[in-house]
RORO-564802 format. One record per residue (C-alpha): x, y, z; residue number from 1. Coordinates in pm, 1 decimal, always signed. Layout:
X  Y  Z  NUM
...
//
This chain:
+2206.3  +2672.3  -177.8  1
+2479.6  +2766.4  +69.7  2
+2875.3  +2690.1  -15.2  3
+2820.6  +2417.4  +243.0  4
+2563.3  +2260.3  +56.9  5
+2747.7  +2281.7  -228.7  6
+3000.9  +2054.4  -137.4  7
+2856.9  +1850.1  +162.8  8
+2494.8  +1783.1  -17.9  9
+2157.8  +1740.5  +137.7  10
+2125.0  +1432.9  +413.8  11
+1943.3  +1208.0  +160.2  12
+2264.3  +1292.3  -133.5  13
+2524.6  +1201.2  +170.5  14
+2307.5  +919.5  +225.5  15
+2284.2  +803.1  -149.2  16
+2691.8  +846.2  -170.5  17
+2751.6  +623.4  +126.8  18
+2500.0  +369.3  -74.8  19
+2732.7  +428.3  -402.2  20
+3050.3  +358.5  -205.6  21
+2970.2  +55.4  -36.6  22
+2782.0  -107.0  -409.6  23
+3060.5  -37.2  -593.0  24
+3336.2  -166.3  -300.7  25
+3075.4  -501.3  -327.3  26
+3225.3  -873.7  -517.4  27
+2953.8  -923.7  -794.0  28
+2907.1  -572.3  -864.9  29
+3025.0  -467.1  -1221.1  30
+2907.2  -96.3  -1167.2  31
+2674.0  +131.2  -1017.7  32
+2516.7  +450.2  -1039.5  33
+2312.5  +684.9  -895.4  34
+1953.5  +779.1  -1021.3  35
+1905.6  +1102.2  -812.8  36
+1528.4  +1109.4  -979.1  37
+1433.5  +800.7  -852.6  38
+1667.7  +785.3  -517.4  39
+1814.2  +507.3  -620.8  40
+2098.1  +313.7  -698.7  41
+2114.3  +97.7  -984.7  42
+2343.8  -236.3  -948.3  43
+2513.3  -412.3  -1214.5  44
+2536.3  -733.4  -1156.3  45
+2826.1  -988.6  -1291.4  46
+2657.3  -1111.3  -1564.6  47
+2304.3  -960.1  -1566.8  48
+2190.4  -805.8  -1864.9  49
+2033.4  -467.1  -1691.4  50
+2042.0  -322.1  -1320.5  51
+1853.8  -423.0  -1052.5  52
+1737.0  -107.9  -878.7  53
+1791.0  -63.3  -453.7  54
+1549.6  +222.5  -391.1  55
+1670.7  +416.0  -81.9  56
+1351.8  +557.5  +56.9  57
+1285.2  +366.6  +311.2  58
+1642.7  +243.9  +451.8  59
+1692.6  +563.9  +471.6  60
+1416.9  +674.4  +674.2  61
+1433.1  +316.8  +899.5  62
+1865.2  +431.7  +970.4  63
+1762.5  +790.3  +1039.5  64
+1856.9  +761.2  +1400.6  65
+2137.9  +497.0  +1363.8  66
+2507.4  +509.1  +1427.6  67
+2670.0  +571.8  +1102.0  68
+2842.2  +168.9  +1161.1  69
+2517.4  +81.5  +1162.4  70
+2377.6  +232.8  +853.0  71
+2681.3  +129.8  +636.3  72
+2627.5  -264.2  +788.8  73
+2241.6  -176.5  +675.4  74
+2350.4  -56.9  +348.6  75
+2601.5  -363.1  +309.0  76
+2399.8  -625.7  +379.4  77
+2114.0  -525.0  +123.9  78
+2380.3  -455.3  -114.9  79
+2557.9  -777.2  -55.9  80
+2143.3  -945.6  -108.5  81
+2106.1  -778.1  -410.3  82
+2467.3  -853.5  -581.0  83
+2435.8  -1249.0  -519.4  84
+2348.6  -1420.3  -796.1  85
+1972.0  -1521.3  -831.4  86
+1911.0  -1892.0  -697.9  87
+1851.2  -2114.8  -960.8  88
+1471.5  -2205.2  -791.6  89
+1266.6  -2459.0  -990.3  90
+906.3  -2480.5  -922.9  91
+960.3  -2760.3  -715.7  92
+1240.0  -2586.5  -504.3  93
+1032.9  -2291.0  -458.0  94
+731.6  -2396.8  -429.7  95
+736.2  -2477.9  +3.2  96
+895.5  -2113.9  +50.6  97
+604.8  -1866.6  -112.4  98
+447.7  -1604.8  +125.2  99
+157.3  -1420.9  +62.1  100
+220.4  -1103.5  +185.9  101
-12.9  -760.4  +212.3  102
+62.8  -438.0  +53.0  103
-76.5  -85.2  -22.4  104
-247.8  -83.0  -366.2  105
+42.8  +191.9  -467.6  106
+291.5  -101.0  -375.3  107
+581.5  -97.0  -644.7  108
+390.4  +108.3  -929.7  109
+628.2  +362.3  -890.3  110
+985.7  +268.1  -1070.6  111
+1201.2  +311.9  -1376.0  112
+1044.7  +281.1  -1702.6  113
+1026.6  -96.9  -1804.2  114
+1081.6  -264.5  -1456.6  115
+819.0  -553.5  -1413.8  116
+592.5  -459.7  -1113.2  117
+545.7  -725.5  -862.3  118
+261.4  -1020.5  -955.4  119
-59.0  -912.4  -731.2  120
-386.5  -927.5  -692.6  121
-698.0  -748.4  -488.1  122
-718.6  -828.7  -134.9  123
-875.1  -549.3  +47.1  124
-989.1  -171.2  -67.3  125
-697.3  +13.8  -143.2  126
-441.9  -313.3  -40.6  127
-315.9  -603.2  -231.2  128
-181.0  -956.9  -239.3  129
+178.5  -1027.0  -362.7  130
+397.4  -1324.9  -281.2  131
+741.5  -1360.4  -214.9  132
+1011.4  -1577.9  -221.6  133
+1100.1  -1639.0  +206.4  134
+1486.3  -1720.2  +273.9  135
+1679.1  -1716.8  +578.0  136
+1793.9  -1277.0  +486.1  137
+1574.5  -1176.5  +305.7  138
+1254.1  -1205.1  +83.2  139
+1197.0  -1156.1  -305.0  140
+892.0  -1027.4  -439.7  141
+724.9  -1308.9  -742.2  142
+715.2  -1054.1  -1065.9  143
+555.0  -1220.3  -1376.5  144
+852.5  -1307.2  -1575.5  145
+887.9  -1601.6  -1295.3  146
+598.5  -1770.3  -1389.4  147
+742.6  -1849.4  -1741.8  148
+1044.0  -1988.3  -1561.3  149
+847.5  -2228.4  -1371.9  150
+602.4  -2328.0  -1606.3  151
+278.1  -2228.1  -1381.8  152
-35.9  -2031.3  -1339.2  153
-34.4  -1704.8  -1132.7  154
-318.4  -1877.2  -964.6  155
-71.5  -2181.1  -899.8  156
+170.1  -1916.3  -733.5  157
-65.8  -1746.3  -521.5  158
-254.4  -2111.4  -417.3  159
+85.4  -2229.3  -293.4  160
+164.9  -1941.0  -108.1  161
-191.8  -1928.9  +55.4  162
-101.2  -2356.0  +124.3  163
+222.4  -2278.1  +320.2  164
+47.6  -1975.6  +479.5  165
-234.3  -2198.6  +625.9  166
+11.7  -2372.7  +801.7  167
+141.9  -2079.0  +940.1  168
-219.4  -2025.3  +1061.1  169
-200.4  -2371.0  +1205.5  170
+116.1  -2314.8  +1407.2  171
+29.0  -1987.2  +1550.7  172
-305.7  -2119.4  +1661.9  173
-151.7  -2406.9  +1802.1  174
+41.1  -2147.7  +2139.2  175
-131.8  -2028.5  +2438.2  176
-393.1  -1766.0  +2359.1  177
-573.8  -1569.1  +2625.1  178
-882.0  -1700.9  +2724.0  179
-1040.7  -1362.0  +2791.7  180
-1072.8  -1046.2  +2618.5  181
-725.1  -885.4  +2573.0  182
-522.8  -643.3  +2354.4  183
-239.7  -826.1  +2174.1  184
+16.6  -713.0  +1942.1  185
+231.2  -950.4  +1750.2  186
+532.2  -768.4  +1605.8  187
+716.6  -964.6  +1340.2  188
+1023.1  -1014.1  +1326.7  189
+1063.6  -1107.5  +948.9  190
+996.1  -1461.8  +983.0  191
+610.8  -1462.0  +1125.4  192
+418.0  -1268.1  +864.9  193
+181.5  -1207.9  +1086.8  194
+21.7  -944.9  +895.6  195
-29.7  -1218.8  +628.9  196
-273.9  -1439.3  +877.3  197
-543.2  -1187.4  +767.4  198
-543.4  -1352.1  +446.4  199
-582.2  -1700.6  +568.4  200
-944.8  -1821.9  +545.3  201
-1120.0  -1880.7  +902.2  202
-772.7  -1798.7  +1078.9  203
-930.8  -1448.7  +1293.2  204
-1245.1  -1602.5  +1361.7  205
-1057.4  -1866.3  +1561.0  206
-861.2  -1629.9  +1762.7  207
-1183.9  -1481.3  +1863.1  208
-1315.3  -1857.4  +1937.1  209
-1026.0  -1883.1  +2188.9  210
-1061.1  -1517.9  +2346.9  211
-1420.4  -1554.9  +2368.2  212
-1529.7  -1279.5  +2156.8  213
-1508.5  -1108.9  +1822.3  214
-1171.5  -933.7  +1741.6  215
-1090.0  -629.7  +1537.5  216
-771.3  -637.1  +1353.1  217
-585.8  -399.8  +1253.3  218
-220.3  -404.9  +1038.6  219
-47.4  -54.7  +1037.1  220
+249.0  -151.8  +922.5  221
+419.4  -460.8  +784.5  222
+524.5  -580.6  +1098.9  223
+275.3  -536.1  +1264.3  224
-110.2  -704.0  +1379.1  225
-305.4  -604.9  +1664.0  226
-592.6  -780.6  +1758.0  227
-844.1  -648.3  +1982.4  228
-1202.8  -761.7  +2150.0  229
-1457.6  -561.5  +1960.8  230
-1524.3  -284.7  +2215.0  231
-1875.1  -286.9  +2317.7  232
-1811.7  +108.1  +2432.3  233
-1625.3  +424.7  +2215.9  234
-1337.2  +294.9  +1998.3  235
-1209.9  +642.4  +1942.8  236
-880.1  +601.4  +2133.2  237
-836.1  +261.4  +1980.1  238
-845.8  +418.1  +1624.3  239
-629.9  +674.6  +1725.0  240
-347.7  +471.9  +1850.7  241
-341.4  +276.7  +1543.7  242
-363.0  +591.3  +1350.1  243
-87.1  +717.5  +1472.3  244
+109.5  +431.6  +1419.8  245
-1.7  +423.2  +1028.1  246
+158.4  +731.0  +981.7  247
+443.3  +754.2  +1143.2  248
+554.1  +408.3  +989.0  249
+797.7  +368.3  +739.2  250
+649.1  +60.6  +596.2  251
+270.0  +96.4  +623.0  252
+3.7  -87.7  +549.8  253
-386.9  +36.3  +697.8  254
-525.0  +207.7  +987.0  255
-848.1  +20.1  +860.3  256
-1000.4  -220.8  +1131.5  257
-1074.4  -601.4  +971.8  258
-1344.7  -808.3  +1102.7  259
-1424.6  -1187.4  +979.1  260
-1714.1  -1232.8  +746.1  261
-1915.5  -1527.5  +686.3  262
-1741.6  -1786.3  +547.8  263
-1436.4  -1711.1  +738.1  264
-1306.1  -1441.5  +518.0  265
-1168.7  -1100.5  +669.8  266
-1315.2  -791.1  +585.3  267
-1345.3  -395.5  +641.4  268
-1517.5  -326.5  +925.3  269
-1785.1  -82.4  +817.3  270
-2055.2  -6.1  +1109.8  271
-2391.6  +146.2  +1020.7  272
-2470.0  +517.1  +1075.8  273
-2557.8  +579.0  +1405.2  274
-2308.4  +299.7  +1574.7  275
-2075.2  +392.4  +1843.5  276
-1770.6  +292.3  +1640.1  277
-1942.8  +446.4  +1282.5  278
-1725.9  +793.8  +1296.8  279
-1334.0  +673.1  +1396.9  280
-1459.3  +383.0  +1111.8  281
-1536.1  +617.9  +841.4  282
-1220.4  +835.5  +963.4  283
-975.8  +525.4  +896.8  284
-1076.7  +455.7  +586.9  285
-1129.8  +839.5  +447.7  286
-685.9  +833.2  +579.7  287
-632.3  +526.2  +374.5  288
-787.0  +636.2  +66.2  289
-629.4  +996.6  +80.5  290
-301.5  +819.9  +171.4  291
-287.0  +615.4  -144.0  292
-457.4  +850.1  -361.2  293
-214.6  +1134.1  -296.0  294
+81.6  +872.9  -366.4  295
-83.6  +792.6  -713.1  296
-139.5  +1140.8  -800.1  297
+229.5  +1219.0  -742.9  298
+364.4  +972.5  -934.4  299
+88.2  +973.2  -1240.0  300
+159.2  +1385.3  -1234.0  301
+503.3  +1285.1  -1322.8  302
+465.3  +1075.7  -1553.2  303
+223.5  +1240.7  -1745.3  304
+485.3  +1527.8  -1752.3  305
+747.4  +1349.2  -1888.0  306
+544.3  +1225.0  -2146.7  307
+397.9  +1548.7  -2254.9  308
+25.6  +1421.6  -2149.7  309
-230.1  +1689.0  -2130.6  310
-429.8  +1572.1  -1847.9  311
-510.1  +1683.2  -1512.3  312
-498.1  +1415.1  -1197.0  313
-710.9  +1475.3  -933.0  314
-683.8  +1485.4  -605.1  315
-897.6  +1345.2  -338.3  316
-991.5  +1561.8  -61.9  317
-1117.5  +1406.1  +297.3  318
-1311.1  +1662.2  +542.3  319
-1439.5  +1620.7  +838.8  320
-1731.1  +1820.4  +949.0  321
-1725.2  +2034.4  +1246.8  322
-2038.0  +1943.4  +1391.5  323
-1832.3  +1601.4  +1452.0  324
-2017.3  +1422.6  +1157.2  325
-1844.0  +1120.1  +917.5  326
-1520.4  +1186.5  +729.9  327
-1627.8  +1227.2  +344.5  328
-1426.0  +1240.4  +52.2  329
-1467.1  +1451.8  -246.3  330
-1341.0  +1435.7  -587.0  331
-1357.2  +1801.9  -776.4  332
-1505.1  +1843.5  -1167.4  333
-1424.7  +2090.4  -1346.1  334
-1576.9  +2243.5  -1658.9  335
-1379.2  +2199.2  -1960.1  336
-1065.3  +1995.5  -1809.2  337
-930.4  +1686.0  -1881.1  338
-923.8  +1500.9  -1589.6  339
-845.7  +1182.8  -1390.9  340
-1104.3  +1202.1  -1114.7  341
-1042.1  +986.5  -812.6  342
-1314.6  +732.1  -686.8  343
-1480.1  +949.6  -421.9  344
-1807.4  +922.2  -172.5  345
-1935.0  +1226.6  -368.2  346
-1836.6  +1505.3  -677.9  347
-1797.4  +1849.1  -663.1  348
-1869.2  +2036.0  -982.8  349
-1690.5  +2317.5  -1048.3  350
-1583.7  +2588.3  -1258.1  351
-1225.8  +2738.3  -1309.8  352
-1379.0  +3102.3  -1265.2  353
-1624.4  +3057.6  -970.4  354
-1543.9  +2715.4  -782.1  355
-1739.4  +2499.3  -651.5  356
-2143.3  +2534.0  -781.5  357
-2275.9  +2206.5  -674.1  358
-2182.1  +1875.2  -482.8  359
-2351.2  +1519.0  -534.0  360
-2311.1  +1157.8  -419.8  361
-2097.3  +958.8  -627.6  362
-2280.4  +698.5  -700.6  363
-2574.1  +931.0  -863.7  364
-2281.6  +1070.9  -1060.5  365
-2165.6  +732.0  -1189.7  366
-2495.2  +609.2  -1337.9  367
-2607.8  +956.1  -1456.7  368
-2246.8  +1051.2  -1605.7  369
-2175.6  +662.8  -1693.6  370
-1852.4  +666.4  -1541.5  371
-1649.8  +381.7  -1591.6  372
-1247.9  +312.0  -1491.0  373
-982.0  +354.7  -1696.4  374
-800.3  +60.2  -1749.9  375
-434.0  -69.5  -1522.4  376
-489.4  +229.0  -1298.1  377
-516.1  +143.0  -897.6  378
-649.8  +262.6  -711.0  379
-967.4  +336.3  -1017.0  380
-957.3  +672.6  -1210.7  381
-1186.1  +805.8  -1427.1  382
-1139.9  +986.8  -1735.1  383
-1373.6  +1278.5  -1828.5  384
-1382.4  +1576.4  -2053.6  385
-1578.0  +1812.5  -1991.3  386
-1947.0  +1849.1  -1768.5  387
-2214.9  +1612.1  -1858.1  388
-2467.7  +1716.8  -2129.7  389
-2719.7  +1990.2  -2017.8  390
-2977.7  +1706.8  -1915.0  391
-2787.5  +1518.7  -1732.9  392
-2621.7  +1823.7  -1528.7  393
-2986.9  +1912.8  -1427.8  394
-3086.5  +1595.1  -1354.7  395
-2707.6  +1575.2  -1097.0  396
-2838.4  +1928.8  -969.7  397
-3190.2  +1736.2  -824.6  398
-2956.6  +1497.4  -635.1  399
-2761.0  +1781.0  -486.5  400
-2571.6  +1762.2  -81.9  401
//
């Protein structure tokens, strides 16, 4: 660290100071301090009995290129959001301004020990459903602890939010579409959750009803849904735009393209072997899965640290062949470690001394080995020991890549 360091601090520490000033210069706010662990700063609120938490991350990333005016306004406006005292919302109140809203499955499992993760369920591999609260600034995420409040069901909760997102649906259906095949790309501006309209039942097949042909959707960040005619030629370029736009986002969500299924729900698309869009397929969703598996194997590593757990966490590991096959991912064994292995298309067994022996599909590996998850962790982990019994290691070896 040089002198200047010493005194100035890293971007991100100037950046977290800036945060403390303007929190503790905001009405409502008791205190507030800074969790350099967690990049955060937590708020005590007039009243409250703990801190809520404003996690710096991502402002800080979004304000990287922005005047420094502008990143204190940032700053004070989510402070000022986060310092107001919570609105006094009875189920009937609230009920008219629930979202359903899409997320990465890693969404908000990362946080100080005893905050209440966000309620959610499955929605897509590796992405889930949450609901918010929507008001004019700003929108809260539903944790379970509001359910008790209101005296419902989480399936109450999420079959209101899906009720006020259908007519969404409705409205947005209701403007000029194209009439022929055409690239679109809605970009929200906070108030459309467009990236939510997957989720309502029937809504893509109708857009392809009034362009004439079936669409391909695809949500690479929160904010934002393109919609595409299925090519009938190469998609390459297609997935390579959205991609790009997956990872450079600060907020992201899939580079996965959706399709509707029968009964108007949306789905992975997943062409056969063979297909003309079968390889930049396969490549989209080998990047989502290593995207959220490397986020939970950060964060578990961590934790497992701190807690003195003797386990190792995976990693998944995507290739690509150089003959220009599929993207595969691999998830390694390894003889006489406790492990988390990652759900993988196939398993390489290995030993700490020599590496790699053997590699087989993962689904042989699950019914031979009887894998099964462990429980609360998403995306699924599985616990194992040590190499299968003799037997069942030969009978892996006949099913060998």
């Amino acid at each position: 660290m040089g002198l200047l360091d010493r005194f100035v601090g890293s971007p991100q520490r100037r950046f977290a100071q800036l945060a403390l000033r303007v929190a503790r210069n905001t009405p409502g706010v008791d205190r507030a301090t800074y969790q350099p662990e967690e990049f955060a700063i937590a708020i005590h609120r007039t009243g409250d009995a703990g801190p809520a938490h404003l996690y710096l991350s991502n402002v800080f990333r979004e304000t990287a290129d922005a005047t420094p005016a502008e990143r204190r306004e940032r700053l004070e406006r989510l402070v000022r959001l986060m310092a107001s005292p919570p609105a006094e919302d009875t189920w009937e109140t609230v009920r008219g301004k629930l979202r359903p809203v899409i997320r990465p499955v890693t969404f908000g499992a990362a946080g100080p020990v005893g905050m209440r993760p966000p309620l959610s369920r499955p929605a897509m591999p590796f992405l889930r459903e949450l609901v918010v609260v929507d008001s004019p600034d700003a929108m809260a995420y539903v944790i379970p602890d509001r359910l008790d409040e209101w005296h419902v069901s989480a399936d109450e909760v999420f079959d209101a939010a899906r009720e006020n997102l259908a007519e969404l649906a409705r409205r947005s259906l209701s403007r000029p579409w194209p009439s022929g095949p055409s690239l679109i790309r809605m970009l929200d501006d906070g108030d459309g959750y467009f990236t939510s309209l997957l989720l309502a039942s029937g809504w893509l097949a109708d857009v392809g009803e009034r362009m004439g042909t079936p669409v391909l959707a695809f949500a690479p960040d929160n904010n934002t849904l393109l919609l595409s005619p299925l090519p009938e030629n190469e998609a390459d370029q297609l997935y390579a735009v959205v991609e790009r736009t997956f990872q450079d986002a600060v907020r992201y969500l899939s580079p996965v393209g959706y399709v509707t299924a029968p009964g108007g729900a949306v789905v992975p698309y997943t062409p056969p072997p063979g297909h003309l869009h079968y390889l930049p397929a396969r490549r989209a969703e080998a990047v989502l899965a290593l995207t959220e598996y490397s986020n939970q194997t950060d964060w578990l590593t961590e934790q497992y640290e701190k807690a003195g757990v003797d386990v190792h966490v995976g990693k998944l590991i995507a290739v690509e062949p150089p003959d220009g096959g599929p993207a595969e991912t691999i998830a390694t064994w390894v003889e006489g470690v406790s492990t988390l292995l990652p759900r993988a298309d196939s398993v390489a067994f290995a030993r700490a001394d020599s590496g790699v022996e053997f590699r087989v599909p993962w689904r042989v590996v699950e019914q031979e080995a009887g894998l099964s998850p462990e429980p609360l962790l998403a995306p699924s982990r599985y616990r194992v020991e040590d190499w299968p019994a003799a037997g069942v290691l030969s009978s892996l070896r006949q099913s060998e890549i």
